[in-house]
Backbone bond lengths (Angstrom), bond angles and torsions (degrees), N, CA, C in turn:
res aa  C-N    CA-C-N  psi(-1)  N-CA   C-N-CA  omega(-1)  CA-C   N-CA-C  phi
1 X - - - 1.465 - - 1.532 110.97 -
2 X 1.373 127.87 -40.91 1.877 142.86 173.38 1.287 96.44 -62.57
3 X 1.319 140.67 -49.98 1.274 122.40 -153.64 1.832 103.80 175.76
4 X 1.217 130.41 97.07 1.560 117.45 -168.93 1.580 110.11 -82.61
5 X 1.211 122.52 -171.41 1.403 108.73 -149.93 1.474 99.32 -109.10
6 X 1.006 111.16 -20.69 1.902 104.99 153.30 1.667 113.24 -94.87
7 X 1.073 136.43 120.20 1.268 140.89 178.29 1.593 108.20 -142.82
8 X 1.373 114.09 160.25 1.724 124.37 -175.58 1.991 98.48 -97.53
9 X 1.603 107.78 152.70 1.473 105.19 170.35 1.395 121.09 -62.32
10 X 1.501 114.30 -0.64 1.768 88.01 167.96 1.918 95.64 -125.66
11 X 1.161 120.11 54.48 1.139 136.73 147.17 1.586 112.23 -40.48
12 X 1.602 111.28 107.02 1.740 113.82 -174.39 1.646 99.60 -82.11
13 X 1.449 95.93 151.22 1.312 108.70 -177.19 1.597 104.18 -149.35
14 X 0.993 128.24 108.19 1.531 135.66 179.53 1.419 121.17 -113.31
15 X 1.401 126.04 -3.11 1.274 110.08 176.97 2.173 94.28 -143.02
16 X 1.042 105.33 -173.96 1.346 102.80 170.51 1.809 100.35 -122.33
17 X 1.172 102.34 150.93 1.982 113.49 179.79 1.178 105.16 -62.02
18 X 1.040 111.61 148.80 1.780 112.04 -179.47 1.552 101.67 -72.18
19 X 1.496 125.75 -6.47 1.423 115.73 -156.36 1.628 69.10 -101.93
20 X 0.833 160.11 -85.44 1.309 161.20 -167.62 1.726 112.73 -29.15
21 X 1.750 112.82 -48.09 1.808 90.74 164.61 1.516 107.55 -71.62
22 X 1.301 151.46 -56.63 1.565 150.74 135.97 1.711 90.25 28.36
23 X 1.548 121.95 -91.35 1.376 131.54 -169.32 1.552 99.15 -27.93
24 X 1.326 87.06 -83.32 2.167 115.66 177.54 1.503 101.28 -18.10
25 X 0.988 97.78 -50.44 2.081 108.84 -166.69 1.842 97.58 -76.38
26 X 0.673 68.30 -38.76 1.936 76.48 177.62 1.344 110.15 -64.77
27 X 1.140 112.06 -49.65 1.614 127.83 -153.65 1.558 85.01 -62.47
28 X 1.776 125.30 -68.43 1.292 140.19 -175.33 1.483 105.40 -34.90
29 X 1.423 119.65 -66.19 1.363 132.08 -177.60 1.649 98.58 -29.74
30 X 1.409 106.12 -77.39 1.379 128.66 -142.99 1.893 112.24 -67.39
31 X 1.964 116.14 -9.43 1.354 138.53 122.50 1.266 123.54 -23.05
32 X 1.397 103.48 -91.05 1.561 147.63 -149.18 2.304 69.45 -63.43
33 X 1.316 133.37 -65.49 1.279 125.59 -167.82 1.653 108.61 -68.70
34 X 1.395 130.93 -14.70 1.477 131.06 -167.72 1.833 90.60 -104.48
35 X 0.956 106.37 -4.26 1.900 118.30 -173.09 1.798 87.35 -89.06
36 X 1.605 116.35 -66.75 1.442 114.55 -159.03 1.802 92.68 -73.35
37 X 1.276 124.40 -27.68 1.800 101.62 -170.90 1.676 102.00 -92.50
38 X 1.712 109.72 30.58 1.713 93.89 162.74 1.498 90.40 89.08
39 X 1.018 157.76 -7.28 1.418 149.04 -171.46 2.075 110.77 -95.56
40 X 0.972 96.21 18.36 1.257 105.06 176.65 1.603 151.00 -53.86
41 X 1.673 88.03 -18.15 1.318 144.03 167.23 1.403 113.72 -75.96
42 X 1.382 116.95 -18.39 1.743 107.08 -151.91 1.706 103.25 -123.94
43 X 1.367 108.21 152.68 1.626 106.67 -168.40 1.557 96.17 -68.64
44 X 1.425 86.85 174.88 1.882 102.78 171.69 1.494 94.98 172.12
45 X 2.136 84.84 132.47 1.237 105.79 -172.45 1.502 103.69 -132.94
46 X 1.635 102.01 163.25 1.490 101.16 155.09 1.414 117.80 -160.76
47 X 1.726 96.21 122.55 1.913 112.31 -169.91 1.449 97.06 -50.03
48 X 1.219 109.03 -178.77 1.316 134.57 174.48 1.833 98.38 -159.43
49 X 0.883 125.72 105.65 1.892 119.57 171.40 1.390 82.26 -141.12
50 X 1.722 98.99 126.11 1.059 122.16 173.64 1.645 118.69 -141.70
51 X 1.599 126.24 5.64 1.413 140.51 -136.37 1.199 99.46 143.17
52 X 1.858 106.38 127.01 1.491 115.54 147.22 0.895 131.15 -102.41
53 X 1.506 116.81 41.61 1.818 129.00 151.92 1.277 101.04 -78.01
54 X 1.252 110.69 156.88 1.347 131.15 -165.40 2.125 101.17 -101.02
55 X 1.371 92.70 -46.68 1.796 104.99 147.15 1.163 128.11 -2.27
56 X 2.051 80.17 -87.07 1.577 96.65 -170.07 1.728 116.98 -67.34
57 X 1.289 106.29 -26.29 1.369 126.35 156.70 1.730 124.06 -0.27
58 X 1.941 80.71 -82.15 1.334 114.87 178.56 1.593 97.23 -68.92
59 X 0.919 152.49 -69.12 1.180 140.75 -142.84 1.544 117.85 -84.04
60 X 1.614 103.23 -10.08 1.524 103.02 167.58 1.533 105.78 -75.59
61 X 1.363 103.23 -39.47 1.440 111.66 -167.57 1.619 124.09 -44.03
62 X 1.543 74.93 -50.36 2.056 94.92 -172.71 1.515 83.37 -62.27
63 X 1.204 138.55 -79.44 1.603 139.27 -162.64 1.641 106.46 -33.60
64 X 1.077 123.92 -57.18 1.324 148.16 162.62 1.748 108.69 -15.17
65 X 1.407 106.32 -59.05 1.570 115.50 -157.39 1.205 87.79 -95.13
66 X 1.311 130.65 -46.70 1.728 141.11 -172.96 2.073 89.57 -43.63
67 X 1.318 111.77 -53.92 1.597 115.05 -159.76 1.506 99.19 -80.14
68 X 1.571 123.25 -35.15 1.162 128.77 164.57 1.579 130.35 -38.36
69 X 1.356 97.08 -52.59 1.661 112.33 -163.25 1.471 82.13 -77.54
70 X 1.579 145.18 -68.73 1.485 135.44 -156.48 1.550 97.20 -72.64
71 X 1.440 133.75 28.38 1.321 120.14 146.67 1.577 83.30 -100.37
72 X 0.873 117.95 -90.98 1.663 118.74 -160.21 1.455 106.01 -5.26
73 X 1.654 100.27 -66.84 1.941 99.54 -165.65 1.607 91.90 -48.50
74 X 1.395 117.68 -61.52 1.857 111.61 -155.79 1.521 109.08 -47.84
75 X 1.613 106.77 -51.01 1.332 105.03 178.38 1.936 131.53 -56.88
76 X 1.303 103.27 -11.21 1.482 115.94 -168.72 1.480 92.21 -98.37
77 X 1.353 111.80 -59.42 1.556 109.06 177.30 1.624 134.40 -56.87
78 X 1.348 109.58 -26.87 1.355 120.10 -162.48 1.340 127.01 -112.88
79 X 1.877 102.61 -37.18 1.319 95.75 -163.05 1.451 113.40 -91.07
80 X 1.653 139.87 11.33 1.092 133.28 178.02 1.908 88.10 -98.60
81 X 0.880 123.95 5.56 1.803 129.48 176.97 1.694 93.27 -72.10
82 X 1.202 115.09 153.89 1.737 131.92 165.85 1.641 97.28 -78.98
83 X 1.124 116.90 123.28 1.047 135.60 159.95 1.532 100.78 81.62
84 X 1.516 145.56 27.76 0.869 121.11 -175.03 1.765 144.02 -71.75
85 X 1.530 93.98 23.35 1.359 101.13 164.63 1.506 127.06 -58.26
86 X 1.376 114.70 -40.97 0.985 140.47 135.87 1.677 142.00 3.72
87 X 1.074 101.52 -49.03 1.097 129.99 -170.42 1.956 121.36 -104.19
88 X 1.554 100.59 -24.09 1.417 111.58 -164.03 1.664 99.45 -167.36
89 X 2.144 98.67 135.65 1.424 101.19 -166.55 1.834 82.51 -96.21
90 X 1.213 140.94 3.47 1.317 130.32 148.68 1.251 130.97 -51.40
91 X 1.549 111.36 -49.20 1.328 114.44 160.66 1.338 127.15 -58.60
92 X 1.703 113.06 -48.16 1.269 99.13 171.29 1.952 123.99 -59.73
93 X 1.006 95.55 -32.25 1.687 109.81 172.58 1.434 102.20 -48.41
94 X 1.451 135.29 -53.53 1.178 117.31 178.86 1.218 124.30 -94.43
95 X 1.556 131.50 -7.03 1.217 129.54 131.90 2.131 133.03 -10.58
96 X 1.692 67.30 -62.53 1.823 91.09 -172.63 1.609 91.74 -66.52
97 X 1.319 127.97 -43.37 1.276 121.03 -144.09 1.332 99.97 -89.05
98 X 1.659 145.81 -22.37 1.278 167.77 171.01 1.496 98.98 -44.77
99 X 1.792 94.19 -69.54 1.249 106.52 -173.70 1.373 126.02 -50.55
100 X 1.175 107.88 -46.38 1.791 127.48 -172.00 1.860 100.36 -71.87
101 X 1.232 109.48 -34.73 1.601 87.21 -174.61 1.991 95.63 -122.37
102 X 1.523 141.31 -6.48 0.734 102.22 -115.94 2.038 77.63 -137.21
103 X 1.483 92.33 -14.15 1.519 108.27 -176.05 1.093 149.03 -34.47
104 X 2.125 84.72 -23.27 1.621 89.19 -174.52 1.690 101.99 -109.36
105 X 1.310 119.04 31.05 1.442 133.94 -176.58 1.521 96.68 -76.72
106 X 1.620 119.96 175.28 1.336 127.07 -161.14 1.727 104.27 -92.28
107 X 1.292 107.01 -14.81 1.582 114.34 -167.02 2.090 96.81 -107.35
108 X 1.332 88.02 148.19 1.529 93.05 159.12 1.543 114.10 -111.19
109 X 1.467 92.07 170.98 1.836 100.38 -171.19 1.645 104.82 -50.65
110 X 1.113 105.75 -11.92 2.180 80.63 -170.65 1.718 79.77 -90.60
111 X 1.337 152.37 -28.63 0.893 123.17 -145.82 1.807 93.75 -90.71
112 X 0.846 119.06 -31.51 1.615 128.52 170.37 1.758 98.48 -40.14
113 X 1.241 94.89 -68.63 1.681 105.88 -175.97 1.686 118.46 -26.34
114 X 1.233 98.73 -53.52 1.673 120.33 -175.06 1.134 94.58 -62.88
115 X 1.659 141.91 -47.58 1.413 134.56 -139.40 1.478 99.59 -141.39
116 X 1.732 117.49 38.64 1.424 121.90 165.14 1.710 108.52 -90.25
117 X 1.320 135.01 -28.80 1.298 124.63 -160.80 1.600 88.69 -109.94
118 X 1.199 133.79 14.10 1.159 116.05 173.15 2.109 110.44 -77.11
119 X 1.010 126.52 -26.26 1.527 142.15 174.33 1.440 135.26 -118.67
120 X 2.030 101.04 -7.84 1.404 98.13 -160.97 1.618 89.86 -80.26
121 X 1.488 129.85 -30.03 1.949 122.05 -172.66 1.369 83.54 -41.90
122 X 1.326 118.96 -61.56 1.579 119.14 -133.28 1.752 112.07 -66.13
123 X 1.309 104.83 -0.51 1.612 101.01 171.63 1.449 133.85 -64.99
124 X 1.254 152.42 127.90 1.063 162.54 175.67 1.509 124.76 -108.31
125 X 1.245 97.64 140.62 1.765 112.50 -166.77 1.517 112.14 -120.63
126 X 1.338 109.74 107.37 1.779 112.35 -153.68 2.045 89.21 -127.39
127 X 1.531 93.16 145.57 1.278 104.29 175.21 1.554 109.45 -92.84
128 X 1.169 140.67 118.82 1.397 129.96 148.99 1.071 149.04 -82.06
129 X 1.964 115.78 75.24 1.834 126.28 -176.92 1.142 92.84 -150.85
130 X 1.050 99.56 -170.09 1.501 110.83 -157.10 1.713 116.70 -96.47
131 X 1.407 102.10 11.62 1.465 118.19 -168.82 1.374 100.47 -118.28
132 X 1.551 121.54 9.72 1.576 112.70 -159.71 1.671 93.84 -106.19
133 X 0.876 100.98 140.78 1.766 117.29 -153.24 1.928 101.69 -90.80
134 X 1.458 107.13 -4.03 1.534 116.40 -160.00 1.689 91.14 -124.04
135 X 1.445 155.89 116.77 1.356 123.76 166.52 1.536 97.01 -86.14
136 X 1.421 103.15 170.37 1.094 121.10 -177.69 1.782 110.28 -103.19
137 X 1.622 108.28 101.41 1.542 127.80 -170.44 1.881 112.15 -92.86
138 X 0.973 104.05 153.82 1.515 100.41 177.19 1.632 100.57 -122.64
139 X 0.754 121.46 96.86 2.146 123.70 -157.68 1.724 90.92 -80.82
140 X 1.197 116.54 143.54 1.172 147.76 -167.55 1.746 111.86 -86.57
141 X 1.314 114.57 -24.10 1.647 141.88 -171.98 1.534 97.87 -116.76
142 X 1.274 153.68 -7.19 1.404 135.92 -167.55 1.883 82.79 -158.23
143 X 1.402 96.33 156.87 1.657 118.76 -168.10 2.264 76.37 -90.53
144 X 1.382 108.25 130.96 1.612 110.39 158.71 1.301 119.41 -69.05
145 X 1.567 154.92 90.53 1.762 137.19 156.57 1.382 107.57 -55.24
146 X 1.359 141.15 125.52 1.273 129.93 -178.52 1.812 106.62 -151.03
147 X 1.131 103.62 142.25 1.770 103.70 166.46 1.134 99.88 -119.04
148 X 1.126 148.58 104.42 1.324 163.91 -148.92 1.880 101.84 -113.20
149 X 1.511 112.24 96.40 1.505 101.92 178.67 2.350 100.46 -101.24
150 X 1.377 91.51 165.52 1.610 82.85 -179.47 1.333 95.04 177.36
151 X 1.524 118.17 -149.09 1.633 112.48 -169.35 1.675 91.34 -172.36
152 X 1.268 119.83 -121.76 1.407 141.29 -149.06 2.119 77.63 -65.77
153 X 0.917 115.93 -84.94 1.867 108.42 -175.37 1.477 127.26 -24.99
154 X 1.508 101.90 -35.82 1.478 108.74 179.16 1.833 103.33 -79.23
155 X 1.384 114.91 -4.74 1.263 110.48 -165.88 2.050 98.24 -112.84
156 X 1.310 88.16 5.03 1.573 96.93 177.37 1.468 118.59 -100.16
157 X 1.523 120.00 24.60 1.456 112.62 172.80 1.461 110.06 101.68
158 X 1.083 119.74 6.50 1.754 136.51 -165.15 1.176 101.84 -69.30
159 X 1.003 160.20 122.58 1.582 143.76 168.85 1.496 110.27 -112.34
160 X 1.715 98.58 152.25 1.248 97.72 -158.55 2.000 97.02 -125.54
161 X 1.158 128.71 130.55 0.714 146.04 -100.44 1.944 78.01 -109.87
162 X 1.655 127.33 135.47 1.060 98.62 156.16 1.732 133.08 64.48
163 X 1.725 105.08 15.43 1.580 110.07 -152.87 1.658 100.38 -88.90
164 X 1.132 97.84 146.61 1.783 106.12 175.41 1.100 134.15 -157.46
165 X 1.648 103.30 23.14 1.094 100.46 167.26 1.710 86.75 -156.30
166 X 1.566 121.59 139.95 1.486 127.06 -176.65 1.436 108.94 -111.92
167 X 0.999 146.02 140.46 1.393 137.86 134.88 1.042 124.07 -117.42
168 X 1.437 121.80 118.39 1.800 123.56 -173.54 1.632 101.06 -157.54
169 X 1.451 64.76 155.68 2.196 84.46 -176.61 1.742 93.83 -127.61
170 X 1.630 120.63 109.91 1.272 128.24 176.22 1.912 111.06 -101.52
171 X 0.824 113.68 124.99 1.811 87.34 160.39 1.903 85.84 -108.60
172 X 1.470 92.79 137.89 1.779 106.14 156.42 1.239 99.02 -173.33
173 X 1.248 123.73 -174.17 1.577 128.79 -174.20 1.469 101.10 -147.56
174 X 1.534 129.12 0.86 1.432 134.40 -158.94 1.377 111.42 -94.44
175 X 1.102 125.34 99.56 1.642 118.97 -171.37 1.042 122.51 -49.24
176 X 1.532 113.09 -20.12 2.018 115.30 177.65 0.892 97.53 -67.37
177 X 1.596 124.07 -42.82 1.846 128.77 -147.29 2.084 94.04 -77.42
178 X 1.093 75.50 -28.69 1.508 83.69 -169.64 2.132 114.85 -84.39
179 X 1.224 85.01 -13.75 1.756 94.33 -166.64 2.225 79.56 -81.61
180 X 1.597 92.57 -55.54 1.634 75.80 -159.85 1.660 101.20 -82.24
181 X 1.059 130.05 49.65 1.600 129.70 140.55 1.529 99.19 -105.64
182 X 1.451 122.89 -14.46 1.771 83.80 152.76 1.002 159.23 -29.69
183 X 1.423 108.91 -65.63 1.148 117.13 155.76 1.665 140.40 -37.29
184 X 1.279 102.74 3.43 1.305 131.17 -175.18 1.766 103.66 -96.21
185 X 1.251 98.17 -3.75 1.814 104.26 178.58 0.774 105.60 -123.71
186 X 1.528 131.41 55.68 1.272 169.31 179.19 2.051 96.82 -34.39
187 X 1.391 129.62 107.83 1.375 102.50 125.47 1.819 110.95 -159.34
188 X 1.482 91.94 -157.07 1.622 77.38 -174.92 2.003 79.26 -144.79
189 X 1.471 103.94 -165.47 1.270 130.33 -154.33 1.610 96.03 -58.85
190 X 1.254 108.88 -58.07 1.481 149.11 -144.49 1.528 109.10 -78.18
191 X 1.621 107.80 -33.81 1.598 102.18 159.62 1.629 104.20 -150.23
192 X 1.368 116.25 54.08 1.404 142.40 174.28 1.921 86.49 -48.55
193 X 0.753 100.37 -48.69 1.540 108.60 -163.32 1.757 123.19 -65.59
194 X 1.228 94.97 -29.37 2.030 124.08 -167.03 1.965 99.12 -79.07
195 X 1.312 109.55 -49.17 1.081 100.73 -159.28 1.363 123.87 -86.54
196 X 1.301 112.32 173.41 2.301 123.82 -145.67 1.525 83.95 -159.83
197 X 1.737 94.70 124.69 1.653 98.56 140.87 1.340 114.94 -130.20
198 X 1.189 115.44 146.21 1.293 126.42 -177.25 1.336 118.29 -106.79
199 X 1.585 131.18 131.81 1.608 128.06 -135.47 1.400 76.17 -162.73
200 X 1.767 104.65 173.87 1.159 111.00 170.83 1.860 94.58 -125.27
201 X 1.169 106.80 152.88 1.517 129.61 -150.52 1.980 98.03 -56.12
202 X 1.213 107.29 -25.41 1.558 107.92 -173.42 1.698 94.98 -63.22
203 X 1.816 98.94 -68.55 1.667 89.47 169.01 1.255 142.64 -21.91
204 X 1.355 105.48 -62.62 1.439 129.69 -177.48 1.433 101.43 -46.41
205 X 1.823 132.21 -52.37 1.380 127.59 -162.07 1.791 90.03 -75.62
206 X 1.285 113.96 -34.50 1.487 99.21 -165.45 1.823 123.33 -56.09
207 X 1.625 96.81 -36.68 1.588 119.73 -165.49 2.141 79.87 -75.99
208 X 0.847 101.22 -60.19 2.040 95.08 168.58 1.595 124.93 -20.46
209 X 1.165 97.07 -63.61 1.659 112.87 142.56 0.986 133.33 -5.76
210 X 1.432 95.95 -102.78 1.703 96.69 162.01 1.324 138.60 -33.14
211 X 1.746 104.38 -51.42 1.461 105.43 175.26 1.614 126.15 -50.77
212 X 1.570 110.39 -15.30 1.175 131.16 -153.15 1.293 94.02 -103.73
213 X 1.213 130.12 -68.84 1.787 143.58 171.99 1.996 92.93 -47.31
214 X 1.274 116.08 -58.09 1.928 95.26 -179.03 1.790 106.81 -70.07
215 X 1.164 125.92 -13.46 1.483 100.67 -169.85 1.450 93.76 -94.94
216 X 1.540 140.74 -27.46 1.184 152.81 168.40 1.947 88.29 -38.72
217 X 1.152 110.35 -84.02 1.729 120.19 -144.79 1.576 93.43 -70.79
């Protein structure tokens, strides 16, 4: 229904999937928790490849920051408030979304609450092609927040810094093509635990596959 897996470059797109703010809401969470265990220091990203138009690119993007910025305001305004569920269906959105993936973490929701606006401003929304007027840097002096959307470049060895949360829609059937989007399930020791990719179910049996064809040979 967001976007099918053959589409043309001026493919309209006017809203974002709810499974896609879900990610977004996640993405914040899964900070706001590498912020309270001391990781405050350390990058964190999250792809978005959904299309290698450069187009569709842009137009996730703008949607992207549009859904971005009304977490920021809700989260700056609301959540040091008593009860601020109340107040904002953003908050409740990441409430719900904590809960559903995030429950059996060491912190509970009020402690999230206290320590959501400490990282969520600092997120950034960067295009990755060759037309994107901003590159996307990982600075050596400041921790990067980034959702990094892109297509054919992100599929060229690009690495993304710190990633933990994926969202992509591939069609291929090629196990190489498919071995190096591994790396697209980004994690490390430190938040082995935080990270989600979100695929659509054809994918999902294919990467199955593989596991099945390497434990076979």
């Amino acid at each position: 229904e967001f976007i099918p897996i053959k589409h043309k470059k001026d493919h309209i797109i006017t809203q974002l999937p709810e499974s896609l703010k879900e990610a977004a809401r996640l993405f914040v969470l899964n900070i706001t928790i590498r912020f309270m265990r001391g990781q405050e220091h350390k990058h964190n990203s999250m792809m978005i490849h959904v299309s290698r138009f450069t187009a569709v690119h842009q137009k996730i993007s703008s949607l992207v920051k549009n859904y971005l910025e009304k977490i920021i305001i809700d989260v700056n305004n609301f959540c040091k408030l008593s009860e601020p569920e109340t107040q904002s269906d953003i908050i409740i959105g990441l409430r719900e979304t904590f809960k559903k993936f995030l429950n059996e973490s060491e912190y509970q929701w009020q402690d999230i609450l206290k320590n959501l606006s400490e990282k969520t401003g600092t997120i950034l929304v960067r295009e990755v092609h060759d037309k994107a007027t901003i590159p996307l840097e990982y600075r050596d002096d400041i921790a990067t927040n980034v959702i990094a959307i892109g297509g054919n470049s992100l599929s060229r060895g690009f690495t993304l810094e710190g990633l933990s949360i994926s969202y992509f829609i591939r069609n291929t059937i090629f196990f190489d093509t498919l071995m190096q989007m591994g790396r697209w399930f980004g994690y490390r020791s430190e938040y082995d635990d935080l990270f989600k990719i979100y695929l659509q179910e054809e994918a999902r049996s294919r990467f199955e596959e593989i596991i099945e064809a390497t434990e076979d040979l």
